[in-house]
C-alpha positions in Angstrom: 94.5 85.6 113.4 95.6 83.9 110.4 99.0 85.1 108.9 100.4 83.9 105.8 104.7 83.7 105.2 105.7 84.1 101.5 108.9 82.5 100.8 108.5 79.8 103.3 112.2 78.3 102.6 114.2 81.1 103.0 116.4 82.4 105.4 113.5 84.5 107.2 111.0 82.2 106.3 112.4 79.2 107.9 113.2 81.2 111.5 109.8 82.2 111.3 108.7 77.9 111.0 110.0 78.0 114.3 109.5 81.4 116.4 105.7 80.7 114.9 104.8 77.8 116.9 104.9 79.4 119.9 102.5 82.2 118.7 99.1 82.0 119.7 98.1 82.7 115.8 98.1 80.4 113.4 100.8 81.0 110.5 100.7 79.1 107.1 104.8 79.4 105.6 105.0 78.2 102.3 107.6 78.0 100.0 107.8 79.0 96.2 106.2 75.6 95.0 103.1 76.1 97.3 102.9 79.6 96.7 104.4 81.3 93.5 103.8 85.3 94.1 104.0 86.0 90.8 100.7 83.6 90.4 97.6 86.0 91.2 95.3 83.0 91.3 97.3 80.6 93.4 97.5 83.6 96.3 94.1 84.5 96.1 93.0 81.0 96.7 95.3 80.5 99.6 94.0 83.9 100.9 90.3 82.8 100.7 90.5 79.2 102.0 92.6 80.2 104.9 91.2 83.3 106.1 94.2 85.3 106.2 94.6 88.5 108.1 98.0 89.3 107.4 100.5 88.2 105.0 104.5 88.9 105.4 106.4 88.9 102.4 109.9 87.5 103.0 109.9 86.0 99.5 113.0 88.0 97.7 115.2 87.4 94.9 118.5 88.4 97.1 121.6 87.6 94.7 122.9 90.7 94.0 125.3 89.7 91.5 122.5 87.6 89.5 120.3 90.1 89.5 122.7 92.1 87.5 122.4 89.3 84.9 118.6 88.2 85.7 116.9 91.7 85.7 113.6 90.1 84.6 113.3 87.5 87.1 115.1 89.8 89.9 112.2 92.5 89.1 109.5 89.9 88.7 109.8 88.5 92.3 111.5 91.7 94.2 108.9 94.4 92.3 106.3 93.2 90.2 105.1 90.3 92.0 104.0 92.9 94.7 101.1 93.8 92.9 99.9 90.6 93.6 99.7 91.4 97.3 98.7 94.6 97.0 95.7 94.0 94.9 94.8 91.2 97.3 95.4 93.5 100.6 93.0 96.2 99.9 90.5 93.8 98.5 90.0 92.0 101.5 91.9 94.6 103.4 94.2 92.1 105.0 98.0 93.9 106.4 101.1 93.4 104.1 104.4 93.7 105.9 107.0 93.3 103.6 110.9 93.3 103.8 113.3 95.4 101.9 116.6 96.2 102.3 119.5 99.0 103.1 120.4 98.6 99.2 118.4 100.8 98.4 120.4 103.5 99.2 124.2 104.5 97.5 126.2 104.5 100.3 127.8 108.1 100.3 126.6 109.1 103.7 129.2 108.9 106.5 126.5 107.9 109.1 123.3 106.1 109.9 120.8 106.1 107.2 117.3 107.5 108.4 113.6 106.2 107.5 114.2 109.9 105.9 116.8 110.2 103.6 116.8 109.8 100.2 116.9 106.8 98.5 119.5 106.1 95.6 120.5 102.6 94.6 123.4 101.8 93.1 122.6 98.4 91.5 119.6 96.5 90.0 118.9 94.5 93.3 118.5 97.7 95.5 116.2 99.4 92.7 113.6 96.8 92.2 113.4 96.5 96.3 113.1 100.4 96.1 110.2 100.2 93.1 108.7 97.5 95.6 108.8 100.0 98.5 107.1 103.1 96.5 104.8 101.1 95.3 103.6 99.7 98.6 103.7 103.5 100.1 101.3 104.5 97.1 98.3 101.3 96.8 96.6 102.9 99.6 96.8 99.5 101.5 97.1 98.5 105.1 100.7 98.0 105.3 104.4 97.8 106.8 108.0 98.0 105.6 110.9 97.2 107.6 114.4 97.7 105.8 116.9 95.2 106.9 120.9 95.4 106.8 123.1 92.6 105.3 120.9 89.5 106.4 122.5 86.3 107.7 122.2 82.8 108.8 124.1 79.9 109.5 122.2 77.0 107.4 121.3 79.3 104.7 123.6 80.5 101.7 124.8 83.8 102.4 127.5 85.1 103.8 128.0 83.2 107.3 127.8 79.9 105.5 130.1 81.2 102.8 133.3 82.4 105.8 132.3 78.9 107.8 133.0 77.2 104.6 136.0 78.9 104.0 137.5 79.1 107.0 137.1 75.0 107.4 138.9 74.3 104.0 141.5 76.9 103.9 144.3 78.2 106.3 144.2 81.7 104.9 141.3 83.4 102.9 140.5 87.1 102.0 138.0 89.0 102.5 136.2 92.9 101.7 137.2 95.3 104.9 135.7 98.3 103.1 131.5 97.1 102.9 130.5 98.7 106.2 126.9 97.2 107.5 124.8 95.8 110.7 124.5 92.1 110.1 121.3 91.3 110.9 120.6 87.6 111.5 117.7 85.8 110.2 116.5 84.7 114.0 116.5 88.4 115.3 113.9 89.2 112.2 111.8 86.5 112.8 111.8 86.9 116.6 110.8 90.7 116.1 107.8 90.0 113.4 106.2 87.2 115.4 106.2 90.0 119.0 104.8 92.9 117.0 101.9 90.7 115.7 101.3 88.8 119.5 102.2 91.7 121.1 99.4 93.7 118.5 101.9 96.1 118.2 101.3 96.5 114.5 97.6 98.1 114.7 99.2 101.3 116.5 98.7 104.6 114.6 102.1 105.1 115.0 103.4 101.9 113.8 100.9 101.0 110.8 101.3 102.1 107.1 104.9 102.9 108.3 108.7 102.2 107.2 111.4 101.1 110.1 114.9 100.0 109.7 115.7 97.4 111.6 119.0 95.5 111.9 121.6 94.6 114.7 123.4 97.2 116.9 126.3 98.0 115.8 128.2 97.9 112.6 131.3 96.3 111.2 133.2 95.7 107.8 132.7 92.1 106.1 136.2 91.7 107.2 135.7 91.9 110.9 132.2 90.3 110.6 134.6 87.2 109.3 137.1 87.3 112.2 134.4 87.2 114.5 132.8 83.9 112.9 136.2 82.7 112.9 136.7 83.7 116.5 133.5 82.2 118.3 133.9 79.1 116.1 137.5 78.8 117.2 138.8 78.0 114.1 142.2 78.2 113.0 142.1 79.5 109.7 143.3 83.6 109.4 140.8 85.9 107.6 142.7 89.0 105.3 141.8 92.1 104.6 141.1 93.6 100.9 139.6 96.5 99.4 136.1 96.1 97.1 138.4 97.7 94.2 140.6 94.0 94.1 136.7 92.3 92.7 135.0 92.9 89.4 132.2 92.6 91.5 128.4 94.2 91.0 128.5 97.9 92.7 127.4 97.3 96.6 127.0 100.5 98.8 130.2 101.0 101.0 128.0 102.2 103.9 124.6 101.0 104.9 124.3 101.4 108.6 121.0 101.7 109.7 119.5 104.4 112.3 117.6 102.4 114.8 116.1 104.9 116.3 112.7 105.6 115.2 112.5 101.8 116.1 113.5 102.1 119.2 111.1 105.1 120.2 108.2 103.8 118.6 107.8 99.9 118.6 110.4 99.4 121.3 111.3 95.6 121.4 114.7 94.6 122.6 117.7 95.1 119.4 120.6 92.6 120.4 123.7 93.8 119.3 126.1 92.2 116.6 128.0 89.8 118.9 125.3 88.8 120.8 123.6 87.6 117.1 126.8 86.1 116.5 127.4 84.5 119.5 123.6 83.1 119.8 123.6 81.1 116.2 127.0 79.7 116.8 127.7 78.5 119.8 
């Protein structure tokens, strides 16, 4: 089969460069200035010449802080430019998995988030990734969501980069120790999406034109995340706690675990757990 990798550069998109070469299908990962999903034309020609049967859609506009300020753009590539793909995937009827995100809920609940449970964002970021998903559910397409918890990597921006960077420059830093998530690193993502396609995992009944969370075991506050980074790293730099309230930051939600069980049951590859993640990209 021939897959084709939306937003080739990111931090999903560039694990995937690498998992990908030891698939026996042939993937095609571009970046925005090969392949612009907002450009109908430019898709549907890389569709055609390439004979795609599935296309994963890891292109995202992630800042959640900018897309406060850039609600155009943020809804052009997180929402709108899903049409794009959608109107391309029943066409030729070609499987869309596409990524979205534990933002889309408010972060009220006081355990892990279902498949189930209602949806209710709390900034601009989580809504347009939720407007993406409800779309997707309703074109009638082949398709797959997977919602994903607080994203990392270590040679991407984000936060990893951001507490490495830190933590080398400055003997004392502070950071958020009431944002409780699974960090989920970019390798574990790409690992997972390359064994569900080999593995054809992805044509079960039970699987397709489905929504799975799917993050790391476990869950920690940003604050901890940092002391572990700071811990396998050995550096010497301390990490200290403050509460969300000290920022004039864009709302996040306070809680996003992820239940991983529907995951578990049904597609049953191996979930690492936080340190392992940590430990594995590190060191």
């Amino acid at each position: 089969m021939n897959i084709l990798v939306t937003g080739g550069d990111g931090q999903i998109g560039s694990e995937l460069k690498k998992y990908a070469q030891s698939s026996k299908h042939q993937y095609y990962i571009l970046n925005k200035k090969k392949l612009n999903i907002t450009n109908f034309d430019q898709i549907l020609k890389i569709i055609l010449k390439n004979k795609i049967s599935i296309i994963i859609n890891t292109a995202a506009f992630t800042d959640v802080d900018k897309s406060e300020k850039y609600k155009k753009l943020s809804n052009n590539i997180n929402n709108v430019a899903l049409n794009n793909l959608i109107k391309i995937s029943k066409k030729f009827k070609i499987y869309l998995i596409h990524l979205s995100t534990d933002y889309i809920f408010n972060g009220k609940k006081k355990k892990p988030y279902l498949e189930t449970d209602k949806p209710s964002p709390i900034n601009y970021y989580g809504l347009t990734k939720l407007k993406a998903e409800k779309k997707l559910i309703n074109s009638n397409c082949l398709y797959l969501i997977f919602r994903l918890s607080s994203v990392y990597s270590k040679t991407h921006k984000g936060f990893m980069l951001s507490i490495i960077n830190q933590a080398k420059k400055n003997k004392k830093f502070y950071v958020i120790d009431d944002y409780i998530s699974s960090p989920t690193s970019a390798k574990s993502i790409a690992r997972m999406l390359v064994e569900i396609i080999d593995r054809k995992l992805i044509f079960s009944e039970k699987i397709k034109c489905n929504i799975f969370n799917f993050s790391q075991i476990g869950h920690v506050s940003k604050y901890h995340f940092a002391k572990k980074i700071i811990k396998y790293l050995d550096l010497k730099s301390k990490c200290i706690p403050i509460k969300k309230n000290n920022f004039r930051a864009v709302k996040r939600p306070s809680y996003s675990v992820l239940n991983l069980n529907k995951f578990k049951s049904i597609i049953k590859i191996k979930i690492n757990s936080i340190d392992y993640e940590i430990k594995n990209i590190l060191l």
